[in-house]
N, C-alpha and C positions, 0 to 999 in steps of 0.2 A: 188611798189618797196621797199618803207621804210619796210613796214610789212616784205617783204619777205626776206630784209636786219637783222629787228630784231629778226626772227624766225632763221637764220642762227648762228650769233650769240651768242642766249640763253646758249648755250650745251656750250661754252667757258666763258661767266661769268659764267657761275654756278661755272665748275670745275677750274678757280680760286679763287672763292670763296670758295669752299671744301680745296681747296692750303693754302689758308689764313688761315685757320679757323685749319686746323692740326700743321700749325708752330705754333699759338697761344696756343693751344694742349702743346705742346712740351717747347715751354718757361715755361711755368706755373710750369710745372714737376710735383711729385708726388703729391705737399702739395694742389693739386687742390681740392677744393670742389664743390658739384653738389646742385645748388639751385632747389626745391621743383617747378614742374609747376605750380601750384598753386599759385605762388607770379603772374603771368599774364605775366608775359614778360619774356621767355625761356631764360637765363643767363646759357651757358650749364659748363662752367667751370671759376671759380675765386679762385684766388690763395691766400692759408692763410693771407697773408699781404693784401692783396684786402678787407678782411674783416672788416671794420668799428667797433671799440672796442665803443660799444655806454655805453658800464656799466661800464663811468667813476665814480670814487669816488669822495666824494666834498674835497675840501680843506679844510675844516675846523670840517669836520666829524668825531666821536669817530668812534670807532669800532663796529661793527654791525649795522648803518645805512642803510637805501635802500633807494636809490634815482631810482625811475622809470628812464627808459632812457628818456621818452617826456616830463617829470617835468621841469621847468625852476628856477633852484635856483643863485641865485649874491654868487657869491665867499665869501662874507662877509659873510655869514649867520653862523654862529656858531650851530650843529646840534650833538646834545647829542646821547650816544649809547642807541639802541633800539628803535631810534625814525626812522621813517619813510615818504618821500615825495610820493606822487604816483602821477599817471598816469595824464598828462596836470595842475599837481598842479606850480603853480608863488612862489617863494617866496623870495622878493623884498629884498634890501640890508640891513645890520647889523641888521636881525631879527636872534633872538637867541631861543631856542628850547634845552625843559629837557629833560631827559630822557624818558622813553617810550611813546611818542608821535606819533599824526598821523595827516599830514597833506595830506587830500583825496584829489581825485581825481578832478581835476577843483577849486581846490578852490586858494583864494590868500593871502597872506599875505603880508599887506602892510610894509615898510620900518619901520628900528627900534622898530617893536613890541616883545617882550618877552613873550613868551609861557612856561610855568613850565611842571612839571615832569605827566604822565598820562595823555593828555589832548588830548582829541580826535577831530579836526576838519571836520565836515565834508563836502562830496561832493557839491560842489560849494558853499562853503560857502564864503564870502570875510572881510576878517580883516581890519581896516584900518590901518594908520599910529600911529608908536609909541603907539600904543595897548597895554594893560596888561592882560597876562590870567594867572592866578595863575594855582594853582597844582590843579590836578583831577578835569576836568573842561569840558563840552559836547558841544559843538558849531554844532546845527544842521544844517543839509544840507540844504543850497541854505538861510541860514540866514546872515544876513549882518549887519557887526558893522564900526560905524564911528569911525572917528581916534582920539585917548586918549581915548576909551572906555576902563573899568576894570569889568575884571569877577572876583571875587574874589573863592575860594578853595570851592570845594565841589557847584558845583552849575549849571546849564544846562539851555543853551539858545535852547528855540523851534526850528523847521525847520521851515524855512520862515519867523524868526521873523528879523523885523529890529531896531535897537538900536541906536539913535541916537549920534552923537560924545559928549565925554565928562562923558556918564553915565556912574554910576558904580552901578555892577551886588555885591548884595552882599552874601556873603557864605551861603549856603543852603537854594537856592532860584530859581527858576524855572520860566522862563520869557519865554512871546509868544504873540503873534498877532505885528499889524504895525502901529503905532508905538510901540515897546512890552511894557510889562509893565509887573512887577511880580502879580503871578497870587494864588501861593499856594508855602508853603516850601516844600522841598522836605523827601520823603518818605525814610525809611532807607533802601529799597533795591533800589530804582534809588542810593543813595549814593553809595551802597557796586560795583552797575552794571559800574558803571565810569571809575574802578579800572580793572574789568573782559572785559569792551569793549576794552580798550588800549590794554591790555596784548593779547586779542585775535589777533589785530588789525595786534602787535608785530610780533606772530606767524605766523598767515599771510603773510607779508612782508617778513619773512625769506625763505618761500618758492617762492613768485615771483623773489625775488633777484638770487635763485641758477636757475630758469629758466631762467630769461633775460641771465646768464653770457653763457649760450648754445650756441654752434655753429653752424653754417647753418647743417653739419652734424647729430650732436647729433637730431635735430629737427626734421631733415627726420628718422630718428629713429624711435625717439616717434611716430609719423605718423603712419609710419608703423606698430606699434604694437599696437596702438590704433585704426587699421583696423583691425588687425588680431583676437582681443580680448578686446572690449571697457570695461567690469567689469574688469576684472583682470588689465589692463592701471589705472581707475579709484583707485581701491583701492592701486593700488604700491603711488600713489601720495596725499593718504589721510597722508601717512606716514611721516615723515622729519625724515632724519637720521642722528640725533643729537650726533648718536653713532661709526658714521664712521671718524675714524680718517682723513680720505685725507678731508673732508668737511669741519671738525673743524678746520684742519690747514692752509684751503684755506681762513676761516675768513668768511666763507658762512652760520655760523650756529651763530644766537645772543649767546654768550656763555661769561657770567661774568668773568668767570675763567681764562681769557687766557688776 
C-alpha cells in the first residue's frame, strides 16, 4: 500500500518541484549565472550578488599586490606594491613586506617579522617571530627559521634547511643542511638570479590576480575555448596585457606609473 501510495505521488512532487525551481528561475532575473558541472553539485542558476567577491584587497596593501584568495594574512600586515601572498600562504600579524616580494604557497610568516624589497619566500617555508630578512634574500622551500632569525642582503637559505632562533645569516652567504650552517659564498650569478626570481615571481602573480578576479561566467568561457582549441587557449594566456587600458585602470596590471 505505502509503495503504491509513493508511486502515486512521485509525478506531483516532482512537478512542484519543477514549480519551485522556475519561481526561483524568475526571482534571480537576468544577472543569473550558470555554474560549470564540473564544480560536482549542479547549482543551475545563482544570482550576481550570490556570488562570493573572494579577491578581497588587504587593508594595508600598495597597489599592485596579489593576495591568493586561500592565503591567510592579519589585517596588520603592511604589504609593499609588487609583493605578492599565494595560495594557503599564513601571514601572522604586524609582519611588514618590501617591495617586490613573494610570500609562496604554504608558507608562514610569523608575527612581527620584516621582509625587505626582492625576497623570495618559498613554498612552505616557515618564518619565525620577529624575524629579519633584508633585501634580495632566497628562503628555500620547506626551510625553517626560528624566531629573531636575520638574513642579511644578498644571501639564500637552502630548501630544507633549518636555522635555529637567534642566527644571523650574513650577506653573501649560502646556508644548508639541519641544523644549516654556511657552506660557500655565493656566486655572482646566484646574486644577479635573487633579483630576476622576484621580478619573475611579480609577473606571475599579476597574471593569477586578473584570473582569480573572473567570474563564474567568464570561467565557463575560458573552458570552452580551451575545449575547442587548447594551443591557441595556451598561447593567448602566455601574454599579460599590460597594454590594455580597461586592465591598467582596473589596477590588475603591477604598473609603477599610475
Amino acid at each position: 500500500m505505502l509503495s503504491s501510495l509513493a508511486k502515486n505521488l512521485s509525478p506531483s512532487i516532482v512537478s512542484v518541484g519543477k514549480a519551485l525551481e522556475q519561481v526561483g528561475r524568475s526571482l534571480a532575473g537576468p544577472a543569473a549565472a550558470k555554474f560549470p558541472e564540473s564544480f560536482g553539485v549542479v547549482l543551475e542558476d545563482v544570482t550576481k550578488d550570490e556570488i562570493v567577491d573572494y579577491q578581497s584587497q588587504l587593508a594595508n596593501s600598495a597597489h599592485g599586490t596579489f593576495k591568493a584568495p586561500s592565503a591567510s594574512v592579519d589585517q596588520s600586515a603592511l604589504i609593499a606594491e609588487s609583493s605578492s601572498v599565494w595560495y594557503n600562504a599564513t601571514v601572522m600579524d604586524n609582519v611588514k613586506v618590501g617591495k617586490t616580494s613573494s610570500l609562496q604557497d604554504l608558507s608562514v610568516t610569523g608575527s612581527g617579522t620584516e621582509i625587505g624589497s626582492f625576497v623570495t619566500v618559498g613554498a612552505g617555508a616557515s618564518i619565525g617571530a620577529k624575524a629579519k630578512l633584508m633585501d634580495r634574500v632566497i628562503i628555500g622551500a620547506g626551510a625553517k627559521l626560528g624566531d629573531s632569525v636575520v638574513v642579511e642582503s644578498d644571501a639564500i637559505v637552502a630548501p630544507g634547511a633549518e636555522i635555529a632562533s637567534g642566527v644571523t645569516v650574513k650577506a653573501n652567504e649560502y646556508w644548508q643542511g639541519s641544523p644549516a650552517e654556511m657552506v660557500r659564498s655565493l656566486a655572482s650569478e646566484e646574486a644577479d638570479g635573487i633579483v630576476k626570481l622576484a621580478n619573475h615571481s611579480a609577473d606571475l602573480a599579476s597574471k593569477h590576480h586578473m584570473e582569480s578576479l573572473k567570474g563564474v561566467t567568464a570561467v565557463e568561457s575560458q573552458r570552452e575555448r580551451f575545449s575547442e582549441n587548447p594551443h591557441a587557449f595556451i598561447e593567448d594566456l602566455s601574454e599579460v596585457p599590460s597594454n590594455n587600458p580597461e586592465v591598467t585602470r582596473r589596477g590588475l596590471i603591477f604598473n609603477d606609473s599610475q
